[in-house]
C-alpha positions, 0 to 999 in steps of 0.5 A: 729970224723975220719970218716963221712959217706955222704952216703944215707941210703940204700947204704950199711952203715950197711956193711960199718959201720961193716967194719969201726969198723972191721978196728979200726974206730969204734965204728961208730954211725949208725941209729941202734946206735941211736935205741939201745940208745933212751936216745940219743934222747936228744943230737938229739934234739937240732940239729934237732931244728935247735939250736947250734949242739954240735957235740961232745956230739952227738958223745960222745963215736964214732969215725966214723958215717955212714947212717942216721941221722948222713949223713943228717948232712954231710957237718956240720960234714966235716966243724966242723972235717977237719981232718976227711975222708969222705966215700960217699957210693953209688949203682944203684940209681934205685935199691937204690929207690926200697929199700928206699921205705921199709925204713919207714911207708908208706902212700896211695898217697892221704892219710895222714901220721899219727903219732899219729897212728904210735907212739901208735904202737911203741915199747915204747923204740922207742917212743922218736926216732920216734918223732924226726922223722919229724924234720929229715925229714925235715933236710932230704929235706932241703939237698936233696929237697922237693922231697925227703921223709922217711916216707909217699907216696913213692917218684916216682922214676924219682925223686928218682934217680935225688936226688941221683944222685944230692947228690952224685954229690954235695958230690963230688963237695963240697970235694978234691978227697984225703979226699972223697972216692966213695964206693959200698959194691961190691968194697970190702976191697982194695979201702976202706983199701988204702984210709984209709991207713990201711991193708985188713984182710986176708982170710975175707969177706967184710962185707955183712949186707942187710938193709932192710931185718934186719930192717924188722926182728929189728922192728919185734922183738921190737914189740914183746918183745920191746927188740932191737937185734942189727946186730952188736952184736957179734953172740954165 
């Protein structure tokens, strides 16, 4: 592992991870990684279950990872690869509880979560990822408090922002400034080029990958042809 994301979903990971395998640090697992892979299902479990997590194997075949699940396990990961950097990206904690609120199923604030309801809905393919969803979760809350959700009612966004600015300021206090880089999308390839020590490519773009909208169309096109369209696949 060379490098580990500790930053939330929502914050530009989808952007980050196709700049990291731009740059030579990839493959870099990514929450569509683990969508494109329903087998890996299997490596999660055990990690999920709280048993001994055989990081390698997670990992088999990557060299970075980025969003979530992986960044839920950030410290693990920085404890378990030393040598590895870390990438914590982050955006305007209220912009970033706006977005977060499209990034599962939602619920009426006096409603109940259904998972039942929602796996007989699923993508077949997707079935045995979203029933590890509220064991990452709970993960999830244990790192960043019980405030915190991915699916079900809404956070409020006072609390929203405390939690990310919590996180952001926990990431910051737990690693040296030489191996931990601060990053927004809108800082582009230089910051995230000298930390890595790399070269920025000339006359390219930084990456510009919006979360939500392609989740939105992923999910849409599972649905209707359980066939899952990845971002990152090469277009033509």
């Amino acid at each position: 592992m060379r490098i580990i994301g500790a930053g939330l979903p929502r914050t530009g990971t989808s952007s980050l991870k196709a700049a990291l395998d731009r740059l030579g640090f990839g493959p870099t697992y990514h929450m569509f990684e683990l969508m494109q892979h329903p087998e890996h299902a299997d490596r999660w479990s055990p990690v999920v279950n709280r048993e001994s997590a055989d990081w390698d194997r997670v990992f088999a075949g990557y060299d970075s990872a980025v969003d979530f699940p992986a960044s839920i396990y950030w410290q693990e990961l920085a404890e378990a690869y030393p040598e590895a950097k870390v990438i914590l990206s982050v955006r305007d904690p209220r912009r970033w509880h706006k977005s977060i609120g499209s990034m599962g199923p939602q619920m009426p604030v006096d409603g109940e979560f259904d998972m039942a309801a929602m796996m007989e809905q699923m993508p077949p393919r997707m079935r045995s990822i979203f029933e590890l969803m509220p064991q990452f979760n709970d993960a999830a809350q244990r790192m960043l408090g019980p405030d915190f959700t991915m699916a079900g009612a809404p956070m409020e966004e006072e609390k929203a922002v405390e939690i990310f600015e919590r996180h952001t300021e926990n990431v910051r206090a737990a690693l040296p400034a030489d191996r931990l880089l601060v990053f927004q999308a809108s800082d582009g390839w230089g910051p995230l080029c000298e930390f890595l020590g790399v070269e920025a490519p000339v006359d390219e773009p930084y990456p510009h990958l919006n979360d939500a909208a392609t989740l939105q169309r992923m999910f849409a096109t599972m649905t209707e042809t359980n066939e899952l369209v990845s971002p990152f696949e090469p277009k033509g």
